[in-house]
N, C-alpha and C positions, 0 to 999 in steps of 0.2 A: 913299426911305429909304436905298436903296445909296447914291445920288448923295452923301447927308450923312454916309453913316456915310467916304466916301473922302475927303470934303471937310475930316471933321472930323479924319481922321486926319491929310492931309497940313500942314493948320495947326500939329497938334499940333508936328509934328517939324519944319516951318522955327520956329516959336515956340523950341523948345529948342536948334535950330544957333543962332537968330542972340542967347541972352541967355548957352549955354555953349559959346564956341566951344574948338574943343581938349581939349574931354576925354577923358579912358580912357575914361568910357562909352557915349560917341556911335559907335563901330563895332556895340558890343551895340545901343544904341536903333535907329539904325540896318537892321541885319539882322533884329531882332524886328519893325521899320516893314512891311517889306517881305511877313515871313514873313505876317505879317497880313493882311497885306494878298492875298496868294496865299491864304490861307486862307479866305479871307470868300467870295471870289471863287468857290470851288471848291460851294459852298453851294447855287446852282441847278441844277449839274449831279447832286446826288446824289439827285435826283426829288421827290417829293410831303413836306409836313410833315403831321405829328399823323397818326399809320396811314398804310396803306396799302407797299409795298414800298419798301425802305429806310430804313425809321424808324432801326432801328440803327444804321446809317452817319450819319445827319446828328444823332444822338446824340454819338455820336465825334468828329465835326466839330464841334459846337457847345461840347464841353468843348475841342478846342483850340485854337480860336478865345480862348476864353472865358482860358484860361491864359496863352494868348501877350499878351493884353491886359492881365490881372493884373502880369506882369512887366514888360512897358513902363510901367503906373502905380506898380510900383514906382520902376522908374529914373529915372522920371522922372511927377510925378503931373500933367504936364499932359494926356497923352493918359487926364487921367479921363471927359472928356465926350466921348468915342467908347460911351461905356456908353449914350446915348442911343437909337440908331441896333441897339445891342445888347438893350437892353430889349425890343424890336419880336420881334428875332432868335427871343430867347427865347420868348415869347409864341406865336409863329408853330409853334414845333420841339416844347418839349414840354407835357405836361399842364395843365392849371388851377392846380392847386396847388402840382406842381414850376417851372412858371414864372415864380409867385408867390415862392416861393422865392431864384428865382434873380435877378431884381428888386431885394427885398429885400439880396440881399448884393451886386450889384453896385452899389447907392446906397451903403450904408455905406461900401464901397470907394474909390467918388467922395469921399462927404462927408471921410474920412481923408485923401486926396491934394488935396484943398481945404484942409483946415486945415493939412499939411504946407507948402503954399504960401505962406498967410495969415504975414502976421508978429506976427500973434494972436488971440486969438482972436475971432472974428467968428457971430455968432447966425444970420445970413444964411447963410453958407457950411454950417450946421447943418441948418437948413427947408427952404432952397432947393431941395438935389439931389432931396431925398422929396416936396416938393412936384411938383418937375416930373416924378419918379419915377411918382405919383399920376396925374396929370393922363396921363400916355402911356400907364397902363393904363387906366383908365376910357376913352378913345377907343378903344384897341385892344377892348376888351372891347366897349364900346358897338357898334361895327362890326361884328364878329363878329355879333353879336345881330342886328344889320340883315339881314345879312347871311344868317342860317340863316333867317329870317322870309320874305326874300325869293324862298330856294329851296323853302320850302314853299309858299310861294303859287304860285311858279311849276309844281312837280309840281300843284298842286289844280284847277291851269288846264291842263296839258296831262290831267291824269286827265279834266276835264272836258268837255275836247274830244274826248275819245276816246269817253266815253258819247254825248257827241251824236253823235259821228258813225254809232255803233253805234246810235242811234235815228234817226238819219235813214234808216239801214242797210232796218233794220225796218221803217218807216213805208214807204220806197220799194218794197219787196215786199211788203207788205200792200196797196198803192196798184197793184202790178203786178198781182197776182193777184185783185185785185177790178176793176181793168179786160179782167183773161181769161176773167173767170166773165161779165161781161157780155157779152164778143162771142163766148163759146161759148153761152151765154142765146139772144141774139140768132141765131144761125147754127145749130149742130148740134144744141141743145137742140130748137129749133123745127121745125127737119127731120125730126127723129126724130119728132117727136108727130104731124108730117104725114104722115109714112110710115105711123105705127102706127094714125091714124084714116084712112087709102086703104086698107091692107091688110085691116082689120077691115067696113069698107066693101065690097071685094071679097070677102070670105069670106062675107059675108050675100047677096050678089044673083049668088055664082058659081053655083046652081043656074036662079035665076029669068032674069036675065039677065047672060049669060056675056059676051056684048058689054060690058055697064058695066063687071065686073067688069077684064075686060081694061085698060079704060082707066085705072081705079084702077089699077091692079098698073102700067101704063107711067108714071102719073104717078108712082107711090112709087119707079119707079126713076129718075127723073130727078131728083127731093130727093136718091135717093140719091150721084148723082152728084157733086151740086153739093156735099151736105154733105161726099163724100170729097175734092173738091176744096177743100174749106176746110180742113178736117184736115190735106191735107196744107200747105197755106201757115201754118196756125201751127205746125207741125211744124217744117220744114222755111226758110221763107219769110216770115216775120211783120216785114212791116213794119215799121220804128221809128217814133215820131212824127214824127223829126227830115225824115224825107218827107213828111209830112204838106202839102196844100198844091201839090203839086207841085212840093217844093225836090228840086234833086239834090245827086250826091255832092257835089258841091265846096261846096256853099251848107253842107251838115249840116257839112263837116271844117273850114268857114270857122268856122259858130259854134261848134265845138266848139275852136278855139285862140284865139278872142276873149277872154275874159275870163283876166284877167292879175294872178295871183297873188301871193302876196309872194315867192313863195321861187322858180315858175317861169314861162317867159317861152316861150309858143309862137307859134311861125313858118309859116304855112301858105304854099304855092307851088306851082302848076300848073304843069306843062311838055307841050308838045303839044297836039295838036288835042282836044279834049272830046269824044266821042261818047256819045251814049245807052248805059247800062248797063244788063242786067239787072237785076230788084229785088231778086235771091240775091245779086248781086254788091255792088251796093250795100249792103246792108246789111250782109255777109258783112264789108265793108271798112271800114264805119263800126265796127262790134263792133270788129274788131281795132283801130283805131286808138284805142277809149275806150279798151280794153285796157291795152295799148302805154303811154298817156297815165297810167292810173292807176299801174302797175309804177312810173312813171320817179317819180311825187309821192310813194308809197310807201319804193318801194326804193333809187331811183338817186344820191339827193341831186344833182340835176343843177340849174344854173339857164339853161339854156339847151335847148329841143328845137325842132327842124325836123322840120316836118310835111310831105313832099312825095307828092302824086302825080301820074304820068309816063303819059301815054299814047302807049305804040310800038305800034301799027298793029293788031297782031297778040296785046295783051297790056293790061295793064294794072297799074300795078306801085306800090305804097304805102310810102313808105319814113319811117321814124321813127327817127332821128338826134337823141342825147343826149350832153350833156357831163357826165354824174353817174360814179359810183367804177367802172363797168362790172365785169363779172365773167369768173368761167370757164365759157362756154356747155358746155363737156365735163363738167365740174361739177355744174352745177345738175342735181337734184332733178326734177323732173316732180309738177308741185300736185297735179294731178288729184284723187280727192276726188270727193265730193258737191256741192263746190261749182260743177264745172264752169269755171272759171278760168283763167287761167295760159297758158301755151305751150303747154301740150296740147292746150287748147281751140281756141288759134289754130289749131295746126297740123289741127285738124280739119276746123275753117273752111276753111282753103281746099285743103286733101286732099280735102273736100265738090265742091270747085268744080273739082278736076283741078289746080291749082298749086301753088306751093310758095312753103315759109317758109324764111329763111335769118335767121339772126343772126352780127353779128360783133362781138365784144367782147373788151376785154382790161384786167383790172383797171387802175385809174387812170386808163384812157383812153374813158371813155365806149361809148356800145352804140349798134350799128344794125342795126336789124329791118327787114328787107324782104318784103314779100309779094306773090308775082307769082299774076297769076289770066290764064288765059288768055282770048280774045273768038272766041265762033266766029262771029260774022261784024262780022270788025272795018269 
């Protein structure tokens, strides 16, 4: 529509040099060519149409625009069909019914410098302009209509992604915590009942025979062991599935950058020799890396993240490199919370394990989280 409305302008005025050359009024047609032409021009830069800030300024703009055109159709009524290109204008800047409006009298205006041109009068030069008048709001209007249709379907689908995800949310900890009732079912629940039918068992035969009782009382302490040692690995130490099998780190942080999203693209890379990790480490390191992974799909807008980890000798080091809007690590907030999440968590993780977390980020230029665990027997 710019393209036509510049097109139609500069037609209009070689049209008038080359059928009046030499007139008084060609310096005016001229300089109003021009001004108009800077004036149209100046239209994108005064920001958003119909609300939002600056509505007033491209108010302003649109009535001088709008004038500067009036008087080149006077001087001359061929730049009347630059109103084309203006109809749109109008439409786009103000209200439904002031646009309607203004529509309306920039056809008459046309049809007027149509018949000023006509060497009579002509029916056509009459219907013509409100016909095609017609025909550019009904499109304009009709699009619009598409248009607002297509943003609500679009909020109805991102609303709607949101609830699934917040019931995938819920499903997956419901799915959690009904897989931790069954392996405290299976483990501590069971110990405990063991212990309590030994100990009840010794309390009955500690008079009669103090020997059996004994040996109830060492066997309820050796449940007891084992149950405290289960306590503490889901505490402390709870496996992910992604171990399951006997995969190690690199196989979980392989398929966890496998699958390849619309929007990001992850890169896994080993450097170093591989050795056996502990199972606090590993999974220590897988946590932070889903982590790490979810932040950057959430927050970072990034389409590209590197997944690497590096084993020096003495250490072992996980580093997660993005190219999304990065932030101010001095900045940010601290999640923490109930939900256990965020940086906090990480830095727990491995403040747990004696290492440290480092992030470096600087708005526009992407983030990279590194997390060093140290190996006491590398």
């Amino acid at each position: 529509m710019h393209a036509a409305f510049f097109l139609l302008l500069g037609a209009s005025l070689v049209r008038f040099l080359i059928r009046h050359p030499g007139e008084p009024r060609t310096p005016w047609i001229m300089a109003f060519s021009v001004a108009l032409a800077l004036l149209y021009v100046l239209g994108p830069v005064l920001g958003p149409v119909q609300g939002g800030p600056g509505t007033g300024r491209r108010f302003t703009w649109l009535g001088a625009v709008v004038a500067s055109w009036v008087v080149l159709v006077v001087l001359a009524p061929s730049f009347a069909w630059c109103a084309v290109p203006l109809f749109y204008t109008g439409l786009r800047t103000l209200p439904a019914r002031a646009s309607l409006v203004l529509v309306a009298l920039l056809t008459t205006l046309v049809v007027a410098a149509q018949l000023r041109l006509a060497e009579g009068f002509d029916p056509n030069l009459v219907l013509a302009p409100p016909a095609v008048a017609a025909i550019a709001t009904a499109v304009f209007v009709h699009t619009q209509r598409q248009a607002a249709r297509q943003r609500a379907l679009i909020d109805d689908l991102l609303r709607t992604r949101r609830e699934l995800a917040a019931t995938e949310r819920r499903e997956g900890t419901l799915a959690e915590r009904q897989r931790l009732s069954m392996e405290i079912h299976d483990t501590l629940a069971q110990g405990l009942s063991s212990q309590q039918m030994l100990l009840q068992a010794a309390d009955r035969t500690w008079d009669s025979d103090a020997e059996a009782a004994r040996r109830h009382v060492r066997t309820a302490a050796d449940i007891a062991a084992r149950g405290l040692a289960e306590a503490r690995r889901f505490v402390h130490d709870l496996a992910p599935p992604q171990f399951d099998g006997g995969a190690g780190l690199e196989d979980a942080l392989r398929a966890l950058a496998a699958p390849e999203s619309a929007t990001v693209s992850v890169r896994f890379h080993v450097e170093g020799v591989p050795v056996p990790l502990p199972d606090r480490v590993r999974s220590a390191l897988l946590r932070i890396a889903q982590g790490a992974l979810a932040n950057v799909t959430e927050h970072a807008a990034a389409t590209t993240v590197a997944l690497t980890l590096s084993y020096l000798g003495d250490q072992v080091v996980l580093d997660v490199a993005d190219d999304g809007r990065g932030f101010d690590p001095g900045a940010a907030a601290p999640s923490g919370g109930a939900r256990g999440h965020g940086l906090p968590a990480m830095r727990a993780r491995v403040r747990q394990l004696g290492g440290t977390l480092t992030i470096e980020s600087v708005p526009g230029e992407g983030t990279v989280l590194s997390a060093s665990v140290p190996l006491e027997n590398p």
